[in-house]
Backbone as XML, in Angstrom:
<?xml version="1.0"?>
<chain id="A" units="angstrom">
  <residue number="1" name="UNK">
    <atom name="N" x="2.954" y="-14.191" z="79.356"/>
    <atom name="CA" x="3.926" y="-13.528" z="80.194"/>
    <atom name="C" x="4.900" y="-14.559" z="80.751"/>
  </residue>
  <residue number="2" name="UNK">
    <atom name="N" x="6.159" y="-14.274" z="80.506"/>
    <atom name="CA" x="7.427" y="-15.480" z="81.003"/>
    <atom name="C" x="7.435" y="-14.792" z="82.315"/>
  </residue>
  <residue number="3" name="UNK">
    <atom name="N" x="7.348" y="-15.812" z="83.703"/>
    <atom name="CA" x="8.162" y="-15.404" z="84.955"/>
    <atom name="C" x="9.343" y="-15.214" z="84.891"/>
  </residue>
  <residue number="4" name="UNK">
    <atom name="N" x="9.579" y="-14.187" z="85.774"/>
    <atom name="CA" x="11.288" y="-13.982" z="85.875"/>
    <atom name="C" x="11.908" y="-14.689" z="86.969"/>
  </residue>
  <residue number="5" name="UNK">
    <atom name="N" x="13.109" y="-15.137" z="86.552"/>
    <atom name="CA" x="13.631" y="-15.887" z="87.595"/>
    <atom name="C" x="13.974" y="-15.494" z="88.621"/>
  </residue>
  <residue number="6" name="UNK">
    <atom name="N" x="14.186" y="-15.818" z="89.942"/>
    <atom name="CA" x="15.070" y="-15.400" z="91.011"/>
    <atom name="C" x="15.975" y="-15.917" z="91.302"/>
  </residue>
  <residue number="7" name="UNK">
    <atom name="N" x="17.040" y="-15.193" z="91.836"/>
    <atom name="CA" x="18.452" y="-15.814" z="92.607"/>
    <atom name="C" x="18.281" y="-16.900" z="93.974"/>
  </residue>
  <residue number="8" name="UNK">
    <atom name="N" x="18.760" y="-17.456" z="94.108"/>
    <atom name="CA" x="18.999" y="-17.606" z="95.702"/>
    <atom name="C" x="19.379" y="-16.835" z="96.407"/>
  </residue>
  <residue number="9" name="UNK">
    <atom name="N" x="18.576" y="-16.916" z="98.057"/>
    <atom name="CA" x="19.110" y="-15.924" z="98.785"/>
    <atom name="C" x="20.977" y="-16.180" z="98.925"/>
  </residue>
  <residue number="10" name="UNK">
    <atom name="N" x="21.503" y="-15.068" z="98.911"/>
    <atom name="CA" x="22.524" y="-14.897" z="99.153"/>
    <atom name="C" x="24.158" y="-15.623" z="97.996"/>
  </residue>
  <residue number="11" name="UNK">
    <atom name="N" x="22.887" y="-15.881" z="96.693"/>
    <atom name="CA" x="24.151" y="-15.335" z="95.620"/>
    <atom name="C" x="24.002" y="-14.440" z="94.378"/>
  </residue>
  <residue number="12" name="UNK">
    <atom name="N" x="24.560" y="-14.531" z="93.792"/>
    <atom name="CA" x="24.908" y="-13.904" z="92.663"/>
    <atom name="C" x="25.831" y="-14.003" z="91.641"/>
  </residue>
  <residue number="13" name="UNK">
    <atom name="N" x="25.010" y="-13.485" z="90.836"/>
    <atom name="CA" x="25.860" y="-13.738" z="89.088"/>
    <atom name="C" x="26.586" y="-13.179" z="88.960"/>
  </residue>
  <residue number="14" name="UNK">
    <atom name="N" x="28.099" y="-14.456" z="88.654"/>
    <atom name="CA" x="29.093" y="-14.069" z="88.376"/>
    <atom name="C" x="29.408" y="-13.186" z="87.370"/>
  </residue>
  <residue number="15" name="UNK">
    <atom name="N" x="30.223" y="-12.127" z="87.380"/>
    <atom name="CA" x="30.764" y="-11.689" z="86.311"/>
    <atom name="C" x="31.727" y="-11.804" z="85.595"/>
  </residue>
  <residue number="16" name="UNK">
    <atom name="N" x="31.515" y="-12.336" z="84.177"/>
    <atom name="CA" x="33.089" y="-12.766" z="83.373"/>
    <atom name="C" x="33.299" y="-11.727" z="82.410"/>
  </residue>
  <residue number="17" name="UNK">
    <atom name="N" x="34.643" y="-11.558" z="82.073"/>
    <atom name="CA" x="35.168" y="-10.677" z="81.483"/>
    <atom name="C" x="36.091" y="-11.169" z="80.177"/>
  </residue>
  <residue number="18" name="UNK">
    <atom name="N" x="36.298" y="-10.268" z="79.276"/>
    <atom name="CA" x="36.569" y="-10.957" z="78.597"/>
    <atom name="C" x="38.516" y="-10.301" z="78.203"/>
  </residue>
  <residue number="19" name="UNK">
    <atom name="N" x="39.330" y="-11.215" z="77.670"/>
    <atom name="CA" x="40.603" y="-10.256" z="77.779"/>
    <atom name="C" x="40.575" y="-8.980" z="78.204"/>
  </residue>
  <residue number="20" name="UNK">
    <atom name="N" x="40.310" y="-8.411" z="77.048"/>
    <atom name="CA" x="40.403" y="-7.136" z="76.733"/>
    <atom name="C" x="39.749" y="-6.157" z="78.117"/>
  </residue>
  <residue number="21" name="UNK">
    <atom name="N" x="38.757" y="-6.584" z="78.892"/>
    <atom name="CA" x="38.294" y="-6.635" z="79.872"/>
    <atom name="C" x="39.185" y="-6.765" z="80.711"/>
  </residue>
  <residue number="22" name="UNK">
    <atom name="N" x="39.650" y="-7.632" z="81.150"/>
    <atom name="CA" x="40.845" y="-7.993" z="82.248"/>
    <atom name="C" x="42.100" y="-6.868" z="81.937"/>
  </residue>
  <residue number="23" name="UNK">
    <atom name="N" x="42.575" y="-6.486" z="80.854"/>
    <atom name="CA" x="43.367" y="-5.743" z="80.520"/>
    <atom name="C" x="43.283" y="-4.461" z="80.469"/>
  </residue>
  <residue number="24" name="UNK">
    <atom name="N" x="42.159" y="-3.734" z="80.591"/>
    <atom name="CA" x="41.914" y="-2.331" z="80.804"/>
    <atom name="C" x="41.308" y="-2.402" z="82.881"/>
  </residue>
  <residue number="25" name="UNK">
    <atom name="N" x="41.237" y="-3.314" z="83.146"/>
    <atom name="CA" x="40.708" y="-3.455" z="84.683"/>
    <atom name="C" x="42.170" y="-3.529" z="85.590"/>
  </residue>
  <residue number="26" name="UNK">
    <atom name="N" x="43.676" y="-4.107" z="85.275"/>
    <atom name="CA" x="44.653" y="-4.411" z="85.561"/>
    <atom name="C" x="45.545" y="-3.232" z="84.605"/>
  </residue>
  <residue number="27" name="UNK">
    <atom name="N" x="45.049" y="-2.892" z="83.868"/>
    <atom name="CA" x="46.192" y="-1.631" z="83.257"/>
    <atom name="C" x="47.188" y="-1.926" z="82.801"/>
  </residue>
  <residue number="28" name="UNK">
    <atom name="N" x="47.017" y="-3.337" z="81.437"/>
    <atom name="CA" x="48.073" y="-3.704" z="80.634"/>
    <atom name="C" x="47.843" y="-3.971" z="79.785"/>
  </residue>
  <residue number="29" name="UNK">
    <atom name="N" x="48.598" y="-4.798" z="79.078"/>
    <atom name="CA" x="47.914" y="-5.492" z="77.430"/>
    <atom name="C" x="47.179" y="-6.535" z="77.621"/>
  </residue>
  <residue number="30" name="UNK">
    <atom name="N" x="46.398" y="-6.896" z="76.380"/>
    <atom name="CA" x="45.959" y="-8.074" z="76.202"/>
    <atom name="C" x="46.525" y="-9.164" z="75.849"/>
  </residue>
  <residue number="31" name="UNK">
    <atom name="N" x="47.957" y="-8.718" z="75.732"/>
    <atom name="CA" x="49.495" y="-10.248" z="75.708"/>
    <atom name="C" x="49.746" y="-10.355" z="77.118"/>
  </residue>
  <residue number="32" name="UNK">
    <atom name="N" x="49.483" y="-9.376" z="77.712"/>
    <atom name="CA" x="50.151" y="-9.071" z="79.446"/>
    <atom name="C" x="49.044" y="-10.550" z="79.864"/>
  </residue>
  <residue number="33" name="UNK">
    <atom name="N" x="47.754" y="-10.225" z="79.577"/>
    <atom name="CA" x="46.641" y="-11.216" z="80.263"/>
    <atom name="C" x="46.730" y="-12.553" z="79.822"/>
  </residue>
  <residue number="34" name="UNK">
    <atom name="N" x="47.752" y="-12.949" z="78.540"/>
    <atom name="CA" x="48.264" y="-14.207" z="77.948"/>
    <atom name="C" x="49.318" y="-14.477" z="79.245"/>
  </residue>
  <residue number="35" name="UNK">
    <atom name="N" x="50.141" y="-13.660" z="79.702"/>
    <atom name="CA" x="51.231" y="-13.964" z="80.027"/>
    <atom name="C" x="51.102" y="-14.178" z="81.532"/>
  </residue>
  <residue number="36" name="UNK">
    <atom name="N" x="50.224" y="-13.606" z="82.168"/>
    <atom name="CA" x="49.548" y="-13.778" z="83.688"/>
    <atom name="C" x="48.729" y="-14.959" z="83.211"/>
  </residue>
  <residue number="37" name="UNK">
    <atom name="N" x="48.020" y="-15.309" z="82.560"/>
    <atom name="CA" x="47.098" y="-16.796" z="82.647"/>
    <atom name="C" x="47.866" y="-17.832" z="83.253"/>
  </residue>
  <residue number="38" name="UNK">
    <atom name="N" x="49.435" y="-17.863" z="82.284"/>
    <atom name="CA" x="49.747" y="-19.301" z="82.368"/>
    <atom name="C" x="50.485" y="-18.981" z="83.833"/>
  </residue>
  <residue number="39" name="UNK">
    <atom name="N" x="50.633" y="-18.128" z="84.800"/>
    <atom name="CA" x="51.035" y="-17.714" z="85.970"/>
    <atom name="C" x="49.746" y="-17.693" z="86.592"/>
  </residue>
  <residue number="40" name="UNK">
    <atom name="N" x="48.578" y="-18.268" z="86.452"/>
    <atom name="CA" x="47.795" y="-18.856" z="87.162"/>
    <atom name="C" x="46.694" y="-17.670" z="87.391"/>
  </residue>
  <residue number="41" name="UNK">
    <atom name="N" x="46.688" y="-16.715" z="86.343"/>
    <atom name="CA" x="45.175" y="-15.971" z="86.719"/>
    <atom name="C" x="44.279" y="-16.668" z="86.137"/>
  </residue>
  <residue number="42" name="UNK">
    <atom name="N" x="43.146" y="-16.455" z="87.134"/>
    <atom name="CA" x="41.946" y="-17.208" z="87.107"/>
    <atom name="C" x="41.488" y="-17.177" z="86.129"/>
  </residue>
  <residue number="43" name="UNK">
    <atom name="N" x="40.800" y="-18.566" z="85.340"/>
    <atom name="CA" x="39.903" y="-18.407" z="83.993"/>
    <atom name="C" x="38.937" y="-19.642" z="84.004"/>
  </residue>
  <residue number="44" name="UNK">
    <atom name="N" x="37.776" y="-19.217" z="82.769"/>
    <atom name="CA" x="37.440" y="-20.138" z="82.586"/>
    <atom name="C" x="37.469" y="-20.690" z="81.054"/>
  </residue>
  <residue number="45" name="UNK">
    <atom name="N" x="37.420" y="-21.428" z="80.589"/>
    <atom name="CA" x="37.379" y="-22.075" z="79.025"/>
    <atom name="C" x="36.227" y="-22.663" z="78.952"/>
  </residue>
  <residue number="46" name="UNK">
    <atom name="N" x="35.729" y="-21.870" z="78.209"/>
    <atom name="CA" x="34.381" y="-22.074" z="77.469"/>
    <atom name="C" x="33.933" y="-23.101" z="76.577"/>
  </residue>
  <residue number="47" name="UNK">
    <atom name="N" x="35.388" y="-23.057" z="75.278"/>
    <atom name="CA" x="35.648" y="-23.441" z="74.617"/>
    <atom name="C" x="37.034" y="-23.897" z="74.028"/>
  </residue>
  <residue number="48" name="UNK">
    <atom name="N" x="37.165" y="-24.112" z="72.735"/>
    <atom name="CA" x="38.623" y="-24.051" z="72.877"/>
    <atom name="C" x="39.537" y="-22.888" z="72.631"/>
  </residue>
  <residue number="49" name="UNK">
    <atom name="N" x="38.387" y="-21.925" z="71.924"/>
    <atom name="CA" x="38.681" y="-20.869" z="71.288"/>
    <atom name="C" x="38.556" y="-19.595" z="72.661"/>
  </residue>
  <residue number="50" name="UNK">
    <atom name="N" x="37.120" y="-20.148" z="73.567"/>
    <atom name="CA" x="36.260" y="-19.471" z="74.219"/>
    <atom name="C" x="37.306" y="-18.934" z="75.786"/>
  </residue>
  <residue number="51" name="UNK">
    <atom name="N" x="37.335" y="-18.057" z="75.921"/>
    <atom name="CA" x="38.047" y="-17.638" z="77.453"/>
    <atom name="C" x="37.429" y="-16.955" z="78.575"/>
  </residue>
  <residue number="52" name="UNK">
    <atom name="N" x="37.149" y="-17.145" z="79.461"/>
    <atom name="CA" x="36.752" y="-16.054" z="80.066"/>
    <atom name="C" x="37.333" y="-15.976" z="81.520"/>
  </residue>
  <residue number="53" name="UNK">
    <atom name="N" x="37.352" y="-14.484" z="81.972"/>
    <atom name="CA" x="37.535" y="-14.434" z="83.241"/>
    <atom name="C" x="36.445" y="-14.043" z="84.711"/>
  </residue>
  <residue number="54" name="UNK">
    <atom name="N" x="36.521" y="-14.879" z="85.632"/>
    <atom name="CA" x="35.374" y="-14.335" z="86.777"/>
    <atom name="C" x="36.295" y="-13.075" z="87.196"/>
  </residue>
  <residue number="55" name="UNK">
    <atom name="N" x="35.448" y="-11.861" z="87.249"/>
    <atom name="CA" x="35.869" y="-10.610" z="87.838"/>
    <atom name="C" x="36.476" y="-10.727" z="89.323"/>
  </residue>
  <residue number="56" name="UNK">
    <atom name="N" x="35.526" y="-11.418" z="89.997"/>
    <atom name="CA" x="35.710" y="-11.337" z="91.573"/>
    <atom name="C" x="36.953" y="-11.991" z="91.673"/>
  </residue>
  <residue number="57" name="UNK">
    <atom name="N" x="37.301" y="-13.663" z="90.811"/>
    <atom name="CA" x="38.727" y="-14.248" z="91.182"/>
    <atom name="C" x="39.787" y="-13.812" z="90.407"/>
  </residue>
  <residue number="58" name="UNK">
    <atom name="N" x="39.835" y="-12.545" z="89.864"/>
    <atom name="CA" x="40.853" y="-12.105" z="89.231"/>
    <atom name="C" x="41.280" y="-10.861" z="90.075"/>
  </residue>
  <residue number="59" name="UNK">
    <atom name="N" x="40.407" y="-10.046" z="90.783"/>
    <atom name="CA" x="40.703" y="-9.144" z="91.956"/>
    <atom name="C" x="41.026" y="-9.965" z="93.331"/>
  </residue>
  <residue number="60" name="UNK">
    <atom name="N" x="40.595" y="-10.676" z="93.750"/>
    <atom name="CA" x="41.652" y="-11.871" z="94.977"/>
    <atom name="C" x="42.942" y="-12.309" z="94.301"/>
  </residue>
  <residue number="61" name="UNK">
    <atom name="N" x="42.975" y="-12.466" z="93.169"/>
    <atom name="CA" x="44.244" y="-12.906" z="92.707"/>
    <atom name="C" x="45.583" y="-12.047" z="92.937"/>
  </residue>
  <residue number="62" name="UNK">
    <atom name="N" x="44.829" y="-11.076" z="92.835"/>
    <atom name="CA" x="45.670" y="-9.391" z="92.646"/>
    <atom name="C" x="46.340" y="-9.438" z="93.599"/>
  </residue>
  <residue number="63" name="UNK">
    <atom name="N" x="44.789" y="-9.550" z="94.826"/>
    <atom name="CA" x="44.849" y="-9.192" z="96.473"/>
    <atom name="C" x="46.206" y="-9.599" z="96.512"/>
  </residue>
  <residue number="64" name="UNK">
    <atom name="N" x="46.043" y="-11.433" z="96.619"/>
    <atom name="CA" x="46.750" y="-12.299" z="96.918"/>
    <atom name="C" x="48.770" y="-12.298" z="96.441"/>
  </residue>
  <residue number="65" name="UNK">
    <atom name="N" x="48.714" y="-11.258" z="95.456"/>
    <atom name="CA" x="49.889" y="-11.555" z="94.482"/>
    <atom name="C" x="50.548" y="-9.996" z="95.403"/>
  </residue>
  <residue number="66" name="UNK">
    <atom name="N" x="49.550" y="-9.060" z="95.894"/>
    <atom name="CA" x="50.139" y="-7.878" z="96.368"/>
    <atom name="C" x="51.065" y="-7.866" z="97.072"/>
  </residue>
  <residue number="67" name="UNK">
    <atom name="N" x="52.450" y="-6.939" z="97.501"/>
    <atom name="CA" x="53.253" y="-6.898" z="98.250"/>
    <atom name="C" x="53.109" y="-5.324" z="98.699"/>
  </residue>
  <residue number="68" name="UNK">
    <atom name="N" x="53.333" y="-5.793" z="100.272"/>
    <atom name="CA" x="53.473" y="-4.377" z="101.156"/>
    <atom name="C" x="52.142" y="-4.284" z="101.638"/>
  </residue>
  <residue number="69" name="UNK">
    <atom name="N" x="52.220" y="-2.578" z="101.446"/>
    <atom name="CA" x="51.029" y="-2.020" z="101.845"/>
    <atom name="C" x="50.257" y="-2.197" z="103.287"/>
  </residue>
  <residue number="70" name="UNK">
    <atom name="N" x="49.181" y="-2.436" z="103.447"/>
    <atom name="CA" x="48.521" y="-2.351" z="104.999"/>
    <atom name="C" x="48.029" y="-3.729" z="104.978"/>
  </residue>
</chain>
């Protein structure tokens, strides 16, 4: 029987997403999520090929980019 691991209190696993992911979550293309990267949405590179995005710093990004509202 393998033990299962536990978290530390008080984090949690990030969630990464992948383009196509980011692009149905933001409601554009997957060129749109080329074209916001190099405008500084959050990523990580895996590889050279490899991309990914953390969910949580791509919704602060949003926050952060929002105008108006409350």
């Amino acid at each position: 029987m393998v033990p299962q691991r536990e978290t530390p209190a008080g984090t949690e696993r990030a969630e990464l997403l992948k383009k196509r992911g980011v692009a149905t979550l933001l409601s554009v293309s997957p060129r749109k999520v080329d074209d916001l990267q190099r405008q500084g949405l959050p990523h990580v590179r895996l590889s050279a090929r490899c991309i990914r995005y953390p969910r949580a710093a791509v919704l602060e990004w949003v926050v952060s980019r929002t105008i108006g509202g409350r």
